[in-house]
VEXKOLSE-917109 format. One line per 4 residues: number of its first residue (from 1); for each residue x, y, z of N, C-alpha, C, O. Coordinates in steps of 0.2 Angstrom, whole numbers, plus 5000, padded with zeros to 4 digits. Example, Ala and Ser with C-alpha at 12.3 -4.5 7.8 and 13.67 -1.06 7.14 Angstrom:
1	5066,4972,5039,5062,4978,5039,5066,4984,5039,5071,4983,5042  5064,4989,5035,5068,4995,5036,5064,5000,5039,5067,5006,5040
END
This chain:
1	5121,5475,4826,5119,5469,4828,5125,5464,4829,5130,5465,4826  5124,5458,4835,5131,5458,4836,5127,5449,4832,5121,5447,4831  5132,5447,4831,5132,5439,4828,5129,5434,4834,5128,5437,4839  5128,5429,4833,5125,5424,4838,5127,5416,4837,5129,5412,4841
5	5125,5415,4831,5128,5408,4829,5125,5409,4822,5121,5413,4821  5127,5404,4818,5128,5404,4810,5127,5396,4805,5133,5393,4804  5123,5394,4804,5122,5388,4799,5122,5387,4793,5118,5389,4789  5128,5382,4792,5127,5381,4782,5121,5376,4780,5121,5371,4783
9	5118,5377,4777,5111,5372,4776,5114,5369,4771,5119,5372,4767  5113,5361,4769,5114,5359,4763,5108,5359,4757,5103,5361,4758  5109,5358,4751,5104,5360,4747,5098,5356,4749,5099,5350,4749  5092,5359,4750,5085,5360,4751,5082,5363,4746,5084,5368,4743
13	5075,5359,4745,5070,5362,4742,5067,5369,4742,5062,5368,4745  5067,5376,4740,5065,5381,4740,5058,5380,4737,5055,5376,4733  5056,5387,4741,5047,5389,4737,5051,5396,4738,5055,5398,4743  5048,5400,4733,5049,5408,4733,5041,5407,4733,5037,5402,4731
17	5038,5412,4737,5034,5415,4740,5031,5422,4739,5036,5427,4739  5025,5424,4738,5025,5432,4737,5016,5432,4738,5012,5427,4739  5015,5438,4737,5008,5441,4737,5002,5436,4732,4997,5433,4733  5009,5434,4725,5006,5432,4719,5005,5423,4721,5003,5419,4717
21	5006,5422,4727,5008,5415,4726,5012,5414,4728,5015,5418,4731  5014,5406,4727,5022,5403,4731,5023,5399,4723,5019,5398,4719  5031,5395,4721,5032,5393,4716,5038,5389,4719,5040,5391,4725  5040,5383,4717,5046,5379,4718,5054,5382,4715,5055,5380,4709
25	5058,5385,4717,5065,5387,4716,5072,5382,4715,5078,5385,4714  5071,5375,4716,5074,5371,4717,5077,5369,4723,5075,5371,4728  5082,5366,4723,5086,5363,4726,5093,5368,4728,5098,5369,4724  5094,5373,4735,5100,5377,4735,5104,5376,4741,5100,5375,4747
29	5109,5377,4741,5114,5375,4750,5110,5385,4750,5107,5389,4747  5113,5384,4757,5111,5392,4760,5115,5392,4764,5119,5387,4765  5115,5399,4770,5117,5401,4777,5112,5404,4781,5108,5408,4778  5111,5403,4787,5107,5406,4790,5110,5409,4795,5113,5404,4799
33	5112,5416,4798,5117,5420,4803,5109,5421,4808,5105,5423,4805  5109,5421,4814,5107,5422,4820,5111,5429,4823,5117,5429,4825  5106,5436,4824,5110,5442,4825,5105,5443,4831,5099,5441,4832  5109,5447,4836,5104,5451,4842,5106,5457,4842,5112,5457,4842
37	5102,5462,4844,5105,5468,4846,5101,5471,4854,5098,5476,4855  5102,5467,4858,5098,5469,4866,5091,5465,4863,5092,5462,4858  5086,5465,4866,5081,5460,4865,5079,5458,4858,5074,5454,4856  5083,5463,4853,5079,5463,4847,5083,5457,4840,5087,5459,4836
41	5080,5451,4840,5084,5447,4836,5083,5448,4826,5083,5454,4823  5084,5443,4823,5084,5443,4818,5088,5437,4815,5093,5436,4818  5086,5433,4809,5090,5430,4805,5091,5430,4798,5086,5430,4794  5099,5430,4795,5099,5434,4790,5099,5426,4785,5102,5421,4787
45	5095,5425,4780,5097,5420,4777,5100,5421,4769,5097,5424,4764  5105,5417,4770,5108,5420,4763,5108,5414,4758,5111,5410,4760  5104,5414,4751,5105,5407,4746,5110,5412,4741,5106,5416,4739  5114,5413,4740,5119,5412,4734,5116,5412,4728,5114,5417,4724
49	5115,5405,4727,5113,5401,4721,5107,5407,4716,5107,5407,4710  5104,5410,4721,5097,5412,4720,5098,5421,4721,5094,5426,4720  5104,5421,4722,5106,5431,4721,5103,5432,4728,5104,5438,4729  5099,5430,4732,5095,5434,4737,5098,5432,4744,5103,5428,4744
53	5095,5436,4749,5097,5437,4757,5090,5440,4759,5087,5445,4757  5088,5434,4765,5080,5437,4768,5081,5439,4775,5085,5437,4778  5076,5445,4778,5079,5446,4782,5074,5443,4788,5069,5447,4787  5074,5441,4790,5069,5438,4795,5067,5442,4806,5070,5441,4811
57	5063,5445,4803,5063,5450,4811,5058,5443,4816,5053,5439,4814  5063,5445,4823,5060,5437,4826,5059,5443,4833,5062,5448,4833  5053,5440,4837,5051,5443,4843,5050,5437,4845,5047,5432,4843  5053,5440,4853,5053,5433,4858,5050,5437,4865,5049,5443,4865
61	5047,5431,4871,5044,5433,4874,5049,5428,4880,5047,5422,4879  5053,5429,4884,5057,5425,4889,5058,5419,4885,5056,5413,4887  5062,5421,4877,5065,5413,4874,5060,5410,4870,5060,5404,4867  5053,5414,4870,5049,5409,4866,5047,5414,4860,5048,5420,4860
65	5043,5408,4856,5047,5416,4848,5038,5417,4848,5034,5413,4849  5035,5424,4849,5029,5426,4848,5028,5429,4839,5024,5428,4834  5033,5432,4839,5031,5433,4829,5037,5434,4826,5043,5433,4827  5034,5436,4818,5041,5436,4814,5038,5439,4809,5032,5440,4808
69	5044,5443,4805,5042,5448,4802,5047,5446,4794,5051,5442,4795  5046,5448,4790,5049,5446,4784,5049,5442,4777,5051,5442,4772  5046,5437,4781,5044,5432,4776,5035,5430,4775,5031,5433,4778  5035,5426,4772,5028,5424,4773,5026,5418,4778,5020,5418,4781
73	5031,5414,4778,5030,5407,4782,5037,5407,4785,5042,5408,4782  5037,5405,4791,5044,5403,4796,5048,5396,4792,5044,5391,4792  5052,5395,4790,5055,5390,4784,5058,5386,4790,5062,5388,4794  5056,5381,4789,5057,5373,4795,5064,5376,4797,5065,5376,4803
77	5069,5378,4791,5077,5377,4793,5077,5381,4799,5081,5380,4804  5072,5387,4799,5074,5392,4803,5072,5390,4809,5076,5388,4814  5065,5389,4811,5063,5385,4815,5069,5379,4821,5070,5379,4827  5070,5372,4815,5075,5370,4817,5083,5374,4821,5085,5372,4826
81	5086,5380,4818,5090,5383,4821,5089,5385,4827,5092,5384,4832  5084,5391,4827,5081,5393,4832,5081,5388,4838,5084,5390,4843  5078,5383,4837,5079,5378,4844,5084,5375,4846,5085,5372,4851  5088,5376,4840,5096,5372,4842,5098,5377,4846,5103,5375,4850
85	5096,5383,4846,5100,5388,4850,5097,5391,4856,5098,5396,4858  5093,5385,4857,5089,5385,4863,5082,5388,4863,5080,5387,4869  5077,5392,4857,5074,5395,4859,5066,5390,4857,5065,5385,4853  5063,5393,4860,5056,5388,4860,5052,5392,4854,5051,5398,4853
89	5052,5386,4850,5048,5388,4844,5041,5384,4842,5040,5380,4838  5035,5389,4846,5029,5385,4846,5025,5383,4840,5025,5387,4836  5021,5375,4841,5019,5372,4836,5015,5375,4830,5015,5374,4824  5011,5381,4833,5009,5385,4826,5013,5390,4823,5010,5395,4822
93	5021,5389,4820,5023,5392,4819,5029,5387,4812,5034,5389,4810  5025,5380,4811,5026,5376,4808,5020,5377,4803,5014,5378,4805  5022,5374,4796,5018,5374,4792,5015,5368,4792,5011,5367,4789
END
């Protein structure tokens, strides 16, 4: 996959998230890298602080995001990236 664009977050509020439930993880800086490989994207998000890397599978439809795969809820940060980088990210894909 080739790279796309790349963001450092400053620390934000985390929820870990799971089947069991969602919990508060605190306050963590992150990265989030933007990869494509021909129509097939992806964001890699990496928190440090928290030993983890999520992988997030995005499907677009002509620039507009129709699903996503890897997490449980799309995280505002990414959402916000995504549209910085041009792509439309429709309102039910906010919490």
């Amino acid at each position: 996959m080739q790279k796309v664009a790349e963001i450092t977050i400053k620390p934000t509020e985390m929820v870990s998230e799971g089947s069991w439930g969602s919990r508060r993880v605190g306050k963590h800086a992150s990265t989030m890298t933007l990869y494509a490989d021909g129509p097939h994207y992806m964001i890699e998000w990496d928190i440090p602080a928290l030993e983890t890397s999520e992988h997030i599978g995005l499907t677009f439809e002509h620039k507009t995001l129709i699903d996503y795969d890897g997490v449980f809820s799309l995280p505002r940060e990414a959402i916000r990236f995504l549209r910085k980088q041009g792509f439309i990210v429709p309102p039910e894909f906010e919490d």
